[in-house]
C-alpha positions in Angstrom: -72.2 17.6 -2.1 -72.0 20.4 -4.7 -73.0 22.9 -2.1 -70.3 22.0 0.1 -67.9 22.0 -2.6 -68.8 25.5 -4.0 -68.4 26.6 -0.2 -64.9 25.2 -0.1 -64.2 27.2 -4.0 -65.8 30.3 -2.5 -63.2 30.0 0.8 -60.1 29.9 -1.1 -58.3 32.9 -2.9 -56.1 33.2 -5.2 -52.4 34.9 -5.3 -53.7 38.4 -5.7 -57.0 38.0 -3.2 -59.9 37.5 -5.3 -62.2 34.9 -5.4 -61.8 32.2 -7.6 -64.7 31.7 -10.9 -67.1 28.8 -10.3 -68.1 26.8 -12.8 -71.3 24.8 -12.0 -70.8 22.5 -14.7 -67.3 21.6 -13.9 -68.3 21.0 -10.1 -71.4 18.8 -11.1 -69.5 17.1 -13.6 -66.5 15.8 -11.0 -69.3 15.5 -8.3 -71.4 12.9 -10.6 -67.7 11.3 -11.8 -67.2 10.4 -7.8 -70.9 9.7 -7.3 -70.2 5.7 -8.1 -67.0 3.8 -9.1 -68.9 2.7 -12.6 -68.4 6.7 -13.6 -64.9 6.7 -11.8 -63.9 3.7 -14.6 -66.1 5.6 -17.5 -64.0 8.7 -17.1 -61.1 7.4 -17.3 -62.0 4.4 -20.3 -63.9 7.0 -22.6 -60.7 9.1 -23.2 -58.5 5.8 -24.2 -61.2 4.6 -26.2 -61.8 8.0 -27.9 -58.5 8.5 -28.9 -58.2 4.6 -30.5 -61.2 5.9 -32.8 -63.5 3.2 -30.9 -67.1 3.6 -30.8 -68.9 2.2 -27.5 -72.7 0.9 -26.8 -73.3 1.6 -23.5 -76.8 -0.5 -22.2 -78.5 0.1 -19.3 -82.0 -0.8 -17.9 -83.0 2.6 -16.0 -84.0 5.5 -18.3 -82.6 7.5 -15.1 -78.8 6.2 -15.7 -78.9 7.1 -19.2 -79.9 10.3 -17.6 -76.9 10.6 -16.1 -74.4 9.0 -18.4 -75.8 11.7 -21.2 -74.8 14.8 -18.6 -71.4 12.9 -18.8 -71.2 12.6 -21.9 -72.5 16.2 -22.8 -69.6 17.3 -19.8 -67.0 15.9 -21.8 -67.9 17.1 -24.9 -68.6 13.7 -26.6 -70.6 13.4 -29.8 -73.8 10.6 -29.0 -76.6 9.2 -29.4 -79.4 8.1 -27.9 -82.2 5.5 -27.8 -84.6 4.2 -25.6 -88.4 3.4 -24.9 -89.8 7.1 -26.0 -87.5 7.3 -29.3 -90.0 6.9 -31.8 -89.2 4.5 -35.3 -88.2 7.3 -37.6 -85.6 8.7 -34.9 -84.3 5.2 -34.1 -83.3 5.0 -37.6 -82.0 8.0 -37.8 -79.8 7.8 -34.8 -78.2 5.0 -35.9 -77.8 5.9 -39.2 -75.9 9.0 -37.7 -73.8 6.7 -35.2 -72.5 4.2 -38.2 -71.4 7.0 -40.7 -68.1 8.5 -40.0 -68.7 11.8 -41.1 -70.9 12.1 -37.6 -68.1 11.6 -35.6 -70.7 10.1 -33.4 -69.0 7.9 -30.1 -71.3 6.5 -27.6 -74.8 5.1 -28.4 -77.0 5.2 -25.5 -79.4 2.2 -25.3 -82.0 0.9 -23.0 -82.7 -2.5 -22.9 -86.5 -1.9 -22.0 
């Protein structure tokens, strides 16, 4: 999918001729967005919630998902957090800590429910 879409960048020029910049992470960031309707409804909730100055849990029983959602997340330029089975005690803490205090500015919380 991203092949095919850096293809169809690479075949268009712009006004003066030249080829147009590509920018991987803008290409794999639209391509994961269309990759399932639950990140089609993300991208466009996060940026309503954001600006209300809501915080959101997001759970989810794959490790794998969380995978994805943080390449979102890190895409959009949201401040997170993280936790799941390989977060260790002292880091759990932690990561809360940071998403409860304002001054973090933290938004999503990442959790998995295993």
């Amino acid at each position: 999918i991203v092949a095919d879409a850096i293809t169809t960048l690479r075949t268009k020029k712009d006004e003066n001729g030249n080829e147009p910049m590509i920018e991987p992470m803008k290409i794999f960031g639209e391509q994961l967005i269309k990759s399932s309707g639950k990140f089609v409804l993300l991208a466009k909730l996060l940026p309503k919630l954001y600006s209300g100055g809501h915080k959101v849990l997001i759970f989810s029983q794959m490790v794998r998902v969380l995978d994805l959602l943080e390449e979102l997340l890190k895409w959009k330029k949201y401040r997170y957090e993280r936790l799941d089975g390989s977060t260790n005690a002292t880091s759990r803490a932690s990561a809360v800590d940071r998403f409860i205090r304002k001054a973090c500015q933290r938004f999503v919380m990442l959790l998995s429910t295993r």
